[in-house]
N, C-alpha and C positions, 0 to 999 in steps of 0.2 A: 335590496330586492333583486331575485332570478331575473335577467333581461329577457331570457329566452324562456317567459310564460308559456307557451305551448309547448315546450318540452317535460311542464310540469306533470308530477303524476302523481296519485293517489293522496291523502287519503279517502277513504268511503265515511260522508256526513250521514247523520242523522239529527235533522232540524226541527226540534220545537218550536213550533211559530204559532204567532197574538192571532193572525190571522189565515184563511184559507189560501189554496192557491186556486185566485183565479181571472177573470179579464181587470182587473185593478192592480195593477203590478205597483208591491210598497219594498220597503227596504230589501225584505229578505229574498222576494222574488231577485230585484236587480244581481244581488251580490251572491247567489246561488248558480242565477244564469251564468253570471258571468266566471264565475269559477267550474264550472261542469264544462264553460267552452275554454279556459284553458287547461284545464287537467282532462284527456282525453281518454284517462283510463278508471277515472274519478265516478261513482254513483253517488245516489241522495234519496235516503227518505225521506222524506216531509209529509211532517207529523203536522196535521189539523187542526183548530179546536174541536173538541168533543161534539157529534151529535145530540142534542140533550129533549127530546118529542116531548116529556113531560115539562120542559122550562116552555117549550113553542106554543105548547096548548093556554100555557098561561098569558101570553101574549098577543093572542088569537091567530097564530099560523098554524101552518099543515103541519103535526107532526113527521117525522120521519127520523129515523135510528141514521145514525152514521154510515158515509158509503164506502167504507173496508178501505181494503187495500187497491189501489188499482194503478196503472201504470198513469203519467201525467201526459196532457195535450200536448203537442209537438211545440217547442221551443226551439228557435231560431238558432243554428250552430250547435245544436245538442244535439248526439244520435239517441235512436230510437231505444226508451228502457233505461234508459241510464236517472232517470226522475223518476222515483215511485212517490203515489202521494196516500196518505193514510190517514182516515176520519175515525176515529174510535165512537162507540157510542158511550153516551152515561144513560144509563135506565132510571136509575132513582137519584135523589137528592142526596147530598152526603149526611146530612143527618140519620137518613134513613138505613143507608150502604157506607157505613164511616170510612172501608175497606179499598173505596173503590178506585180512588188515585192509584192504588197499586195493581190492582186488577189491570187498568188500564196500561199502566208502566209494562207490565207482566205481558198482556197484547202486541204492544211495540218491539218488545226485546225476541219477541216469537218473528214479527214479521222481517225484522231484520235478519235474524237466522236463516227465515225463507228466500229471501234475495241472495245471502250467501255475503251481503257485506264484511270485508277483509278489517278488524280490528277499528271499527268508529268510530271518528271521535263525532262527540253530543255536542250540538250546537243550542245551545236553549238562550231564546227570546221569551219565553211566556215562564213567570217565575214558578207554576205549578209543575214546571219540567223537574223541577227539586226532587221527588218523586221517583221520577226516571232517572238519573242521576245517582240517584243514592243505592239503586235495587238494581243497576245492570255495570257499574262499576267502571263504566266507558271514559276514559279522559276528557273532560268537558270544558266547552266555552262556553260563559255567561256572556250575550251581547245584550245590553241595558239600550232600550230603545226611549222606555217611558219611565216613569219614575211612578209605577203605580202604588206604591207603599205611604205618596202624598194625594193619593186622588180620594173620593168621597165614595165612602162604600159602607155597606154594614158591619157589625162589628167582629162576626164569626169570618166574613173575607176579606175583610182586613187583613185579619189576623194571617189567615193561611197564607195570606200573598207576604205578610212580615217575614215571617218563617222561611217560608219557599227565597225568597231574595236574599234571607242572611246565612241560610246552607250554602245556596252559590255563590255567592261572594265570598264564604270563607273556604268552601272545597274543591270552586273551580279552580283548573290548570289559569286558565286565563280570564279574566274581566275586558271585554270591549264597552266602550260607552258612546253615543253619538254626540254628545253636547256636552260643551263646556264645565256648564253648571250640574250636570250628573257627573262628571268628573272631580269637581268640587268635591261634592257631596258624596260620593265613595272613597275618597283620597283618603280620609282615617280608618277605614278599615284595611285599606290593601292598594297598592298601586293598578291603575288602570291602564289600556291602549284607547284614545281617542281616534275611532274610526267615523267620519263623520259619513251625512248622505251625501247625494249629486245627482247628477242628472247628465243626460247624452244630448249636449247644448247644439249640436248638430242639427238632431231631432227635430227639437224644439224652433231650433231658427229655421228650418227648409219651410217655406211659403205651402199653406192647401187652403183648400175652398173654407168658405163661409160656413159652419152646421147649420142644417135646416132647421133645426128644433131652436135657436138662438134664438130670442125674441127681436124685434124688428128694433128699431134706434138705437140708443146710447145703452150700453149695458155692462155695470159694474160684475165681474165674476171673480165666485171664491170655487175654487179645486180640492176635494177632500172628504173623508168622512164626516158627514152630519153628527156629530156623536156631542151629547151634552154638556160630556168632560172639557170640550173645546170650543165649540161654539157656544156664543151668546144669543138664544134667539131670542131673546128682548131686543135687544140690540141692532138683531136683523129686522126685524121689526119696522122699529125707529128707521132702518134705512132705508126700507124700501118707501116707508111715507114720505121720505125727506125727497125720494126721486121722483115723486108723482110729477109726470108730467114733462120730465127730462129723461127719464130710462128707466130701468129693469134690474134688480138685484138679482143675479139669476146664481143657483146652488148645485153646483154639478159633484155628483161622489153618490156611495154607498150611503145609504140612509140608515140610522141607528139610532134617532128620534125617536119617543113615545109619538103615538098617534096623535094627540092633542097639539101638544107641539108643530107636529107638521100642518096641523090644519090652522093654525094661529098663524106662521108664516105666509101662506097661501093666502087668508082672508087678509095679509097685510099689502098684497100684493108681489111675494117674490117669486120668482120662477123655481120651482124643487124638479129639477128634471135628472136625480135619479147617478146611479152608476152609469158611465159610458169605458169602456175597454182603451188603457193605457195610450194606444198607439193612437187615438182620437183624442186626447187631451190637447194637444199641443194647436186644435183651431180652436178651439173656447177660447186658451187664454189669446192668440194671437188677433182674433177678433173684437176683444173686450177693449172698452174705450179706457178702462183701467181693473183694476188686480187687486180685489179685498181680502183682508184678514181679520173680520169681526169676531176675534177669540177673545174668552174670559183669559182674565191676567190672574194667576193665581200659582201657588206652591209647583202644582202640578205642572202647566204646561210653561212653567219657566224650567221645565227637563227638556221640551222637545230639541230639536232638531227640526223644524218643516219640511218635508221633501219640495212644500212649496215655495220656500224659500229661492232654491235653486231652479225650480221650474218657470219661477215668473220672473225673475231675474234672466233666466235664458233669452226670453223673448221679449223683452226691452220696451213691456208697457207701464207707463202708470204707477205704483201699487200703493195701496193704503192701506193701515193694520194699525191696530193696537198696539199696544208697547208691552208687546211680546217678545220673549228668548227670538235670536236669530235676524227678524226683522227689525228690532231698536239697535241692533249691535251691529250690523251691516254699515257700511260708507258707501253703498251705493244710492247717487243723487237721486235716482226714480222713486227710491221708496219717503212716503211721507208717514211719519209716526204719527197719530191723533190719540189724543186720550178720551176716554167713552163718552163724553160728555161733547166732542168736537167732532168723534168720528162720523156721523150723518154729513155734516154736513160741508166737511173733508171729501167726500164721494164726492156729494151733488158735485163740486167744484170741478171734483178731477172729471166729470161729465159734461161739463156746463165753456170751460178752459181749453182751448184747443192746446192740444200735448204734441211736444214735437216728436219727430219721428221715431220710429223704432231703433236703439242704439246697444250695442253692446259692453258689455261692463268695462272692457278695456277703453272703449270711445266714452265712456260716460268716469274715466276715472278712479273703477269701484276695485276692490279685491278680484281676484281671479275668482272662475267660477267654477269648483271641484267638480269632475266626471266621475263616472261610475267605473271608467275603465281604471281609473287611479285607485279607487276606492276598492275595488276589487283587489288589488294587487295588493296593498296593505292589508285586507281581512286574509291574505293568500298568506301571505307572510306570518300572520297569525294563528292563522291553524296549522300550518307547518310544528311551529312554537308547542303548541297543542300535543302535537301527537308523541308521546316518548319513543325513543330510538325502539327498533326490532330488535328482537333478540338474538345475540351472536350464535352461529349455528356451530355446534362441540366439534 
């Protein structure tokens, strides 16, 4: 690896990403920031999911079309323009507009021309970037975050997410993967880079207030997208009845719940209190008398990676989880694995059990625990890898 990372320069990303960029900073946020502030003459587009008004109305939200292209909110050590972020919209369903992945592709390749970005390389997280990829001819990196190709979908997105994942796998420049077992599991097709997550354990350890919104006594908290594929909320369920009376299951993240769902939670007693902005994460878990991971065990999320792995591991409370990727595989003494049928009542304990103090993974024994600043440099290293030589001038 270059020592001297702020000497680093170019190249110009353009990132397909699973998600938006916005106060929930996930993998790509970290590893984007932190490469825009060591390459100082480096920009980025970051490419959206699709606006979709006709999927919202089916959902009961406001529609609204995608918001363009537009410069991103001030990042920390990033100058001004150097993040562009882009929402494309989709108007109709693909059945209707078969056409329209291209359409779209065709949008991005326009808006990159408009910033004037110097020879790109494609970073794609979201396996519909296949698409983009194939129709702008950019040298690309597939970064395999999830293993959507095992999650539970219908049978026409299935499909296109099969497809989308096995063009880039076999026409990407490079494969990144965050977890072991996606490494595994790509290994017969083509050699991978395992770039794992992390987290800024600094952050995470400096001591802040109490959050208001924290329910008052003992209170088990999980960090993260509410999303089906991952959470058990039967499960949740179960736990927050098992705490009557001893604490509060409380659910802090972006909510991706069906309505019912979230309302069966609620009448079981847990706290759903919603997205809170990155740099507020770190008093949840710091105040939590312990640190759950009531995730379904399944194909799927034995891909992940957890960012929460690293994040509640930083701050040296507690934690109980499933025997899930990550947390069953870990050696560090705080985390207790329970299988579904003990996890309830594996909480109440960790509630009920006065825990010793707050320790760090080195005092407690466990693995080191990866930064982002590391993480970055290896993804750095990678897109380096990425980009073919310039062409020698005659």
């Amino acid at each position: 690896m270059n020592p001297a990372r702020e000497t680093v320069v170019g190249p110009d990303l353009v990132v397909v990403s699973l998600e938006p960029w916005d106060h929930v900073w996930r993998r790509n946020q970290h590893l984007v920031a932190g490469l825009l502030r060591e390459r100082p003459s480096a920009r980025v587009l970051f490419v959206e999911p699709v606006g979709d008004p006709l999927h919202a109305i089916t959902r009961g939200a406001w529609p609204r079309p995608g918001r363009g292209l537009r410069p991103a909110p001030d990042v920390e050590g990033v100058g001004p323009r150097r993040l562009w972020l882009l929402e494309p919209t989709k108007l109709l369903p693909r059945r209707v507009a078969p056409h329209g992945d291209e359409r779209r592709a065709a949008v991005v390749v326009r808006a990159a021309r408009r910033l004037g970005l110097a020879r790109p390389v494609l970073w794609v997280n979201d396996p519909y970037g296949a698409t983009l990829a194939r129709v702008s001819g950019w040298p690309t990196l597939y970064d395999v975050t999830d293993d959507w190709t095992a999650a539970s979908r219908g049978s026409a997105e299935s499909r296109r997410v099969l497809d989308g994942d096995r063009y880039l796998v076999e026409h990407a420049a490079t494969v990144t993967v965050c977890s072991p077992t996606l490494a595994a599991r790509k290994a017969d097709a083509r050699s991978v880079v395992l770039v794992t997550n992390g987290v800024d354990v600094e952050r995470y350890r400096r001591p802040v207030p109490r959050p208001a919104d924290l329910p008052a006594g003992g209170t088990a908290v999980y960090v993260g997208t509410l999303h089906a594929d991952r959470l058990d909320v039967a499960l949740c369920e179960e736990t927050a009845r098992a705490l009557d009376g001893v604490g509060t299951l409380v659910l802090v993240g972006p909510v991706a719940l069906e309505r019912p769902d979230v309302d069966r939670l609620r009448r079981a007693g847990v706290a759903v209190l919603g997205a809170r902005p990155f740099d507020e994460v770190p008093a949840y878990l710091q105040h939590a008398e312990a640190l759950v991971v009531p995730h379904v065990v399944d194909e799927f999320t034995d891909s992940l990676d957890p960012l929460k792995l690293y994040e509640y591991r930083a701050v040296g409370r507690p934690v109980v989880s499933t025997p899930v990727a990550g947390f069953r595989d870990t050696s560090d003494p705080r985390v207790a694995v329970a299988g579904r049928e003990d996890f309830a009542a594996a909480v109440r304990d960790a509630l009920t059990v006065p825990a010793p103090a707050p320790a760090t993974a080195e005092d407690a024994g466990a693995e080191p625990i990866p930064s982002w600043t590391r993480q970055v440099a290896l993804m750095s290293d990678v897109v380096d890898a990425v980009l073919p030589p310039a062409p020698t001038p005659r």
